[in-house]
C-alpha positions, -999 to +999 in steps of 0.1 A: +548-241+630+542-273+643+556-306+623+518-314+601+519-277+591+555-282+578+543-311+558+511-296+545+531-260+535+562-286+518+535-306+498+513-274+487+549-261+473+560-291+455+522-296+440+533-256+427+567-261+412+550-297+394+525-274+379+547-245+368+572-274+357+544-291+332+529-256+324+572-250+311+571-283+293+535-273+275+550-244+259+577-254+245+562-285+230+564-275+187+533-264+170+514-289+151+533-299+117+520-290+087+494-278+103+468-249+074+436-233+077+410-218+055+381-196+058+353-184+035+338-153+039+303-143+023+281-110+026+241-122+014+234-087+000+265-083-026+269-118-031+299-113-026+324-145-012+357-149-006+381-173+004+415-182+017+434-216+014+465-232+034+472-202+058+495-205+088+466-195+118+429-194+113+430-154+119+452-150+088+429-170+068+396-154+083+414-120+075+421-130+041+389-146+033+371-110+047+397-091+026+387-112-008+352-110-005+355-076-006+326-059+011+330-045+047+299-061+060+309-094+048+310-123+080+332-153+078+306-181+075+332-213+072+368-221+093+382-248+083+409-269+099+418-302+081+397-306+053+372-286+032+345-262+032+318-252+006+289-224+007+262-233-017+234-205-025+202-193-041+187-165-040+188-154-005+193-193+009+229-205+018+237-237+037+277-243+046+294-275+050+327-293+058+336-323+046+371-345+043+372-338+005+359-310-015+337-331-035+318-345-001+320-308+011+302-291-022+276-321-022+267-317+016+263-283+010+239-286-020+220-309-001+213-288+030+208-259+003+180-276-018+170-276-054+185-257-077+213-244-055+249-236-062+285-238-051+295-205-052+333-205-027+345-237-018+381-245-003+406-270+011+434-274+036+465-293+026 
């Protein structure tokens, strides 16, 4: 191995242990603080909904939301992160919004709804 092949193989092996070192350093940084999610779950036939509020990983609060509404066809139609969620109805119509608060949540999702809808599941995050 002549002297530049040295100094290529030395570089491509430091470039290696800098990347495993920063990939160390990644995981064992802390999860976010405080950190909830919610879900709402809704199936259109059953009108049936369900929710979940201020769960540790958005899978526990997608599985709770499915296990609340209570139908085995019903779809999680809302994962929410931060903030809140609303799913507004009528008839066969839904429209489902986020917003910072659940006041600007419920009223965006009665105005992508339309006339004469209503909240029917709506839910925060701390």
């Amino acid at each position: 191995m002549d002297a530049r092949s040295h100094h290529v193989v030395s570089a491509c092996a430091g470039l290696l242990l800098l990347g495993a070192a920063c990939t160390m350093l990644g995981a064992e940084r802390a999860p976010t603080r405080n950190q909830y999610y919610a879900a709402i779950a809704y199936h259109a036939e059953s009108n049936s909904v369900g929710w979940a509020t201020d769960r540790r990983s958005a899978r526990e609060a997608k599985v709770e939301a499915l296990k609340q509404c209570g139908n085995d066809k019903c779809e999680v139609v809302a994962s929410i992160t931060r903030g809140c969620g609303a799913l507004a109805r009528l008839g066969k119509k839904i429209a489902v919004q986020k917003g910072a608060t659940g006041d600007e949540a419920k009223a965006k999702a009665l105005k992508r709804c339309g006339p004469n809808c209503e909240i029917v599941a709506w839910t925060c995050t701390r």
